[in-house]
ZAMARGU-4260 file (C-alpha; in steps of 0.2 Angstrom, whole numbers, plus 5000, padded with zeros to 4 digits):
<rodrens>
0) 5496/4899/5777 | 5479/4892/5776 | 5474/4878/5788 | 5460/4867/5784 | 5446/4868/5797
5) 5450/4864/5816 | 5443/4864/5832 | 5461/4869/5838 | 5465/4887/5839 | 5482/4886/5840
10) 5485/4880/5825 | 5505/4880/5825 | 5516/4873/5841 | 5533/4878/5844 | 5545/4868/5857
15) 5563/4875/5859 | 5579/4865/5860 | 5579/4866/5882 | 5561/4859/5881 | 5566/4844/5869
20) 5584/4841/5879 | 5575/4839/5896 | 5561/4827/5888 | 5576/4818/5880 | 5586/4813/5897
25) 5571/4810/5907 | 5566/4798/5897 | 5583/4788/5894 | 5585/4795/5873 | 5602/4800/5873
30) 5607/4812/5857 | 5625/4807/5850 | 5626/4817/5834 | 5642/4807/5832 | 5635/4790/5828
35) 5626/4797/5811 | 5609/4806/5809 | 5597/4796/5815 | 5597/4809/5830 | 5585/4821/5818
40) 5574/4806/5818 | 5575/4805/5838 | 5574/4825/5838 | 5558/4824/5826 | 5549/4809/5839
45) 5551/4819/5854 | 5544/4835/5846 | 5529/4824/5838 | 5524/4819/5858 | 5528/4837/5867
50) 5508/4842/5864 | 5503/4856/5876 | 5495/4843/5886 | 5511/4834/5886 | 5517/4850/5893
55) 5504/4851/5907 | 5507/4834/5913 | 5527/4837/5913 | 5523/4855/5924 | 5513/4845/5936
60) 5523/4836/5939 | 5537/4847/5942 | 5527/4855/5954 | 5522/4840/5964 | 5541/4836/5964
65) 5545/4851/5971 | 5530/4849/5984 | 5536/4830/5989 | 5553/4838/5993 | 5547/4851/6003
70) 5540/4837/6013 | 5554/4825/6014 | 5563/4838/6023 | 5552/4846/6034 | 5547/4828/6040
75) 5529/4831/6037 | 5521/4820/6023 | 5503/4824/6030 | 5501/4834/6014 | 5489/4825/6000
80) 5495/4832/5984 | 5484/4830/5972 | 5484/4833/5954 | 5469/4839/5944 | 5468/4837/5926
85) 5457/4855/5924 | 5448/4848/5909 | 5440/4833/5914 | 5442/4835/5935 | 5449/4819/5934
90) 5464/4817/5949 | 5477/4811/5941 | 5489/4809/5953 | 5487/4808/5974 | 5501/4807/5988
95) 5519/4810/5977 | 5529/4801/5991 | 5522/4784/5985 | 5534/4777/5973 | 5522/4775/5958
100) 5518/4792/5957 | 5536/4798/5956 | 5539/4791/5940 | 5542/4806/5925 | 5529/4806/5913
105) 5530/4795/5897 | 5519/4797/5880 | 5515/4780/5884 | 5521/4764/5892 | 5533/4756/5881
110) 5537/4775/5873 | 5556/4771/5875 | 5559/4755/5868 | 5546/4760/5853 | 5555/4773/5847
115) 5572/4763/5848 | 5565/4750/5839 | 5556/4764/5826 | 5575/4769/5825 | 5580/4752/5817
120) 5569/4754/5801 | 5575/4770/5796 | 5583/4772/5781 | 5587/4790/5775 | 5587/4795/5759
125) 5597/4809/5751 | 5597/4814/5733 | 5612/4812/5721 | 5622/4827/5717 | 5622/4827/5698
130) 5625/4846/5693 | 5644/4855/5693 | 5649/4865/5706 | 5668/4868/5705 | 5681/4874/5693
135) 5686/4867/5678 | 5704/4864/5685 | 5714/4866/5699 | 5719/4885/5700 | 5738/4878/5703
140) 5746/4877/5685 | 5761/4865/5685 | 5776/4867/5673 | 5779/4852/5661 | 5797/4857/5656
145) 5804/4842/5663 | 5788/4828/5660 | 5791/4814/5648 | 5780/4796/5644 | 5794/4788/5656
150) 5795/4802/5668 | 5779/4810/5667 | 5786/4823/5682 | 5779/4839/5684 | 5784/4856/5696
155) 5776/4868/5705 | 5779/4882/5715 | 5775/4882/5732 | 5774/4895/5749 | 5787/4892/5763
160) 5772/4893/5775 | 5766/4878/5764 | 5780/4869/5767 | 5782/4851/5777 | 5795/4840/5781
165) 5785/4829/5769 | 5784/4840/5756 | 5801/4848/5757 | 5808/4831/5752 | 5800/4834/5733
170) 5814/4847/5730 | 5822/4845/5715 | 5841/4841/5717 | 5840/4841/5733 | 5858/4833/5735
175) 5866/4842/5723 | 5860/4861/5717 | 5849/4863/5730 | 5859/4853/5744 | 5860/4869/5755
180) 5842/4874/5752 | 5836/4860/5756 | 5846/4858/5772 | 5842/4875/5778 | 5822/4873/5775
185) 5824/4856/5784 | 5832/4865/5800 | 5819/4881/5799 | 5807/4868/5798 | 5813/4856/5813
190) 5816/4872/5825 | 5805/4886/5820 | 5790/4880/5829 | 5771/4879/5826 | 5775/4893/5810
195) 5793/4889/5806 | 5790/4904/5792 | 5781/4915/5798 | 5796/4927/5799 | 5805/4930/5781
200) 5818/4918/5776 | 5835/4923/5768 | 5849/4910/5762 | 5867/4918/5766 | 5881/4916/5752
205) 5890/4901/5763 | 5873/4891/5761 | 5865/4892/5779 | 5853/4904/5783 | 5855/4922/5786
210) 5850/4930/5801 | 5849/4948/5790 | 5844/4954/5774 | 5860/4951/5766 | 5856/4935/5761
215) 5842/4929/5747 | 5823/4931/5752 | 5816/4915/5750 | 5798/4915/5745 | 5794/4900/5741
220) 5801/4883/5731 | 5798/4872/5719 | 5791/4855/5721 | 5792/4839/5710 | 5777/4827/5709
225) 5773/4813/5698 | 5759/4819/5689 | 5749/4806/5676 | 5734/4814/5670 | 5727/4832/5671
230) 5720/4848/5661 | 5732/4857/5649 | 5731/4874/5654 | 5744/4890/5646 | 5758/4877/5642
235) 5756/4869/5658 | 5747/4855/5667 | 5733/4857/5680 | 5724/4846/5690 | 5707/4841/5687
240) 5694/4849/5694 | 5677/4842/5701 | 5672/4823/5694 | 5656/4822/5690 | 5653/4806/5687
245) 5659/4789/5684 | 5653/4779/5671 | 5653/4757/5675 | 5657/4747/5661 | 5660/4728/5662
250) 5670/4713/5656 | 5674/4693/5659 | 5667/4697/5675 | 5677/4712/5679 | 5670/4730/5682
255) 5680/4746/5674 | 5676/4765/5680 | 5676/4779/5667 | 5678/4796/5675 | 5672/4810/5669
260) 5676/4830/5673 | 5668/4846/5671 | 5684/4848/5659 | 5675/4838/5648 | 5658/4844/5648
265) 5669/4859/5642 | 5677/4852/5629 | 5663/4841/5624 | 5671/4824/5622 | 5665/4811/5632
270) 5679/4800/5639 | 5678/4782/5635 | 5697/4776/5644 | 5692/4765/5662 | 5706/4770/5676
275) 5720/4757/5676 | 5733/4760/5693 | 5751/4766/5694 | 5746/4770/5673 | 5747/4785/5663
280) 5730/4792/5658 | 5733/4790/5638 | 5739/4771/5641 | 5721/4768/5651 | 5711/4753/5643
285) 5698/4759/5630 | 5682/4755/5633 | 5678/4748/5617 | 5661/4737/5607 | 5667/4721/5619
290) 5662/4730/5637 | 5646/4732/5641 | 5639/4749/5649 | 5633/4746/5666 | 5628/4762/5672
295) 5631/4779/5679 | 5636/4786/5696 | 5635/4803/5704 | 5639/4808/5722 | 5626/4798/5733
300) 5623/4788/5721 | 5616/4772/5731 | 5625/4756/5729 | 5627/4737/5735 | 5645/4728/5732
305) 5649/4710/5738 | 5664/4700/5734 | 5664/4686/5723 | 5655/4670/5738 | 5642/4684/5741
310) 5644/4679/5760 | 5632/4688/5770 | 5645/4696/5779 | 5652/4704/5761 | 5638/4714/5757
315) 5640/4734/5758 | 5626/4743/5754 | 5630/4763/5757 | 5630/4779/5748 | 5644/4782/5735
320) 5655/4797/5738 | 5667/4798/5726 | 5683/4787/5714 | 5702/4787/5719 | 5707/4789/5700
325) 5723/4786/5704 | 5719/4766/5708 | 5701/4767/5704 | 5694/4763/5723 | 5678/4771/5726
330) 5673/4778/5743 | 5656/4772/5753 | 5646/4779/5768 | 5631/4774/5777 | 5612/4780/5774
335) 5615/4789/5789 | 5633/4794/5792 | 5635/4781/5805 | 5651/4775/5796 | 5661/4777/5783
340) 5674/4767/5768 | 5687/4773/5757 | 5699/4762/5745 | 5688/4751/5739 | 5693/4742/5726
345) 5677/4736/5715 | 5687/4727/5698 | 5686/4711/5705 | 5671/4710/5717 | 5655/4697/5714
350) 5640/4711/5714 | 5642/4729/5709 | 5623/4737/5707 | 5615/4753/5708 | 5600/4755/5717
355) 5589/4770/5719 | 5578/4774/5734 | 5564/4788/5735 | 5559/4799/5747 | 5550/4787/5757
360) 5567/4776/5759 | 5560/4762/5750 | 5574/4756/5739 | 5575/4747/5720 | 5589/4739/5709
365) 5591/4751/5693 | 5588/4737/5681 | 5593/4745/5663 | 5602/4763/5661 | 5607/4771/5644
370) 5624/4780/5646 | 5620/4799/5644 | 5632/4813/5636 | 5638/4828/5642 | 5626/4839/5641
375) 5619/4846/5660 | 5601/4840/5656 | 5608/4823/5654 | 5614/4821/5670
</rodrens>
């Protein structure tokens, strides 16, 4: 790497993590990755102030400490311990058991409260995730033998080790076929432990489980689940696989999502149905010549809602994180992680924009937005 011209010889500083932590306590900054991300921003303050000056003074310092205590408990403070700066000869600090001179080091007076207040201003930007990552589908093909428009059911098998008590209750038949099954499962479940399965399961011929192998290995069961949209996939029905986007359409006020899959990047037909809750995918509403496109939104995505008054207290602005499709609530989390929504309905709210921010934080309403196709450039 080439360095512009400097007077410095060391022309690259490290400082390791011990340095930054014992800088960081002494002077009240305390680190709580927990509350969100601004700690980077902390970290990256007190690593812009640790100059090897900075260093020097701190070293003094802890050697005058160390001489002071010496002192206090040999009784003698005869001692004049002085500190030279070795640069200038200037005696930077004189007799350590006065009480202005036991004071650690700061950058400068009001260091703490400026980077606290520095803190405030941050907003961080991250970019919006607009390329596929995932499958096509879930990997899990479910059986559509018994799915119909009134009963769109669908089964699966599932692993013993997967099983719940929750789950155990999507058995089919449960009180009348697979009664005994079912009641066996419950009990291996109940009384098994941590791993209820994690020795093999057999189903003696009197319905109760078998404490041999003369009974029937169980392996694993099959599990209903109302299932309303998907992938068709070898005669059966998967789950979708990654979203990559929801596209926002409007109407009388109202706001409709459109989402749209990797599945049909693949199949190369743009979906044009807005998610409608406790409703079957092909009965969605069509997004027809009377909605107006709004715009488009990828994982961190940044936008602002409000309810309809547009109170103060209403406004969210936060990174979007992703649609429930089966009720069409989005998900919203802070710039910097500090917190964090899901199920939030959007249909009936006041204000729904999308903003963008660059890599400086400053942040801007996207105004107009063409609605793009399938293709991976557009997005």
């Amino acid at each position: 790497m080439q360095f512009a011209p400097s007077e410095n010889k060391i022309k690259v500083q490290t400082r390791n993590g011990a340095v930054t932590s014992f800088l960081r306590a002494h002077w009240g900054l305390h680190k709580v990755r927990a509350d969100g991300d601004l700690h980077h921003a902390l970290d990256a303050a007190v690593v812009a102030c640790t100059t090897q000056g900075f260093v020097k003074r701190v070293s003094d310092y802890s050697r005058k400490k160390e001489l002071w205590a010496s002192d206090k408990k040999s009784g003698d403070y005869s001692r004049n311990l002085e500190i030279i700066d070795t640069d200038t000869g200037e005696i930077t600090a004189t007799n350590y058991q006065k009480k202005e001179g036991r004071d650690f080091p700061l950058p400068w007076d009001s260091f703490r409260a400026d980077v606290k207040d520095a803190l405030t201003e941050i907003f961080v930007s991250r970019a919006p995730t607009r390329k596929a990552t995932g499958g096509v589908h879930d990997a899990n093909i479910r059986s559509t033998k018994r799915m119909s428009k009134e009963n769109p059911i669908t089964t699966s098998k599932t692993k013993l080790q997967a099983l719940t008590l929750a789950s155990l209750e999507n058995i089919p038949e449960k009180e009348t076929r697979n009664a005994n099954l079912y009641q066996a499962l419950k009990k291996r479940i109940e009384t098994g432990g941590k791993e209820p399965f994690a020795k093999p399961f057999y189903l003696g011929k009197n319905g109760e489980e078998s404490d041999d192998a003369f009974g029937r290995l169980i392996k694993g069961v099959k599990l209903e689940r109302t299932t309303k949209t998907g992938v068709l996939v070898r005669g059966g029905l998967a789950d979708n696989g990654e979203m990559l986007r929801v596209d926002v359409f409007t109407k009388a006020g109202k706001f409709y999502l459109v989402p749209i899959y990797l599945a049909d990047r693949v199949s190369g037909v743009l979906p044009n149905k807005a998610i409608k809750q406790a409703t079957l995918e092909q009965d969605w509403p069509e997004m027809d010549a009377t909605y107006q496109f709004s715009f488009s939104l990828c994982n961190n995505d940044l936008i602002l809602i409000a309810d309809k008054k547009g109170e103060k207290g209403s406004f969210i602005r936060g990174y979007y994180k992703g649609t429930d499709r089966a009720n069409g609530n989005i998900s919203i989390e802070a710039h910097d992680r500090s917190w964090a929504r899901t199920g939030v309905g959007v249909q009936n709210i006041g204000i729904f924009k999308k903003l963008q921010v660059d890599v400086l934080g400053e942040v801007f309403e996207v105004k107009q937005e063409p609605r793009h196709g399938l293709a991976e450039s557009s997005d």
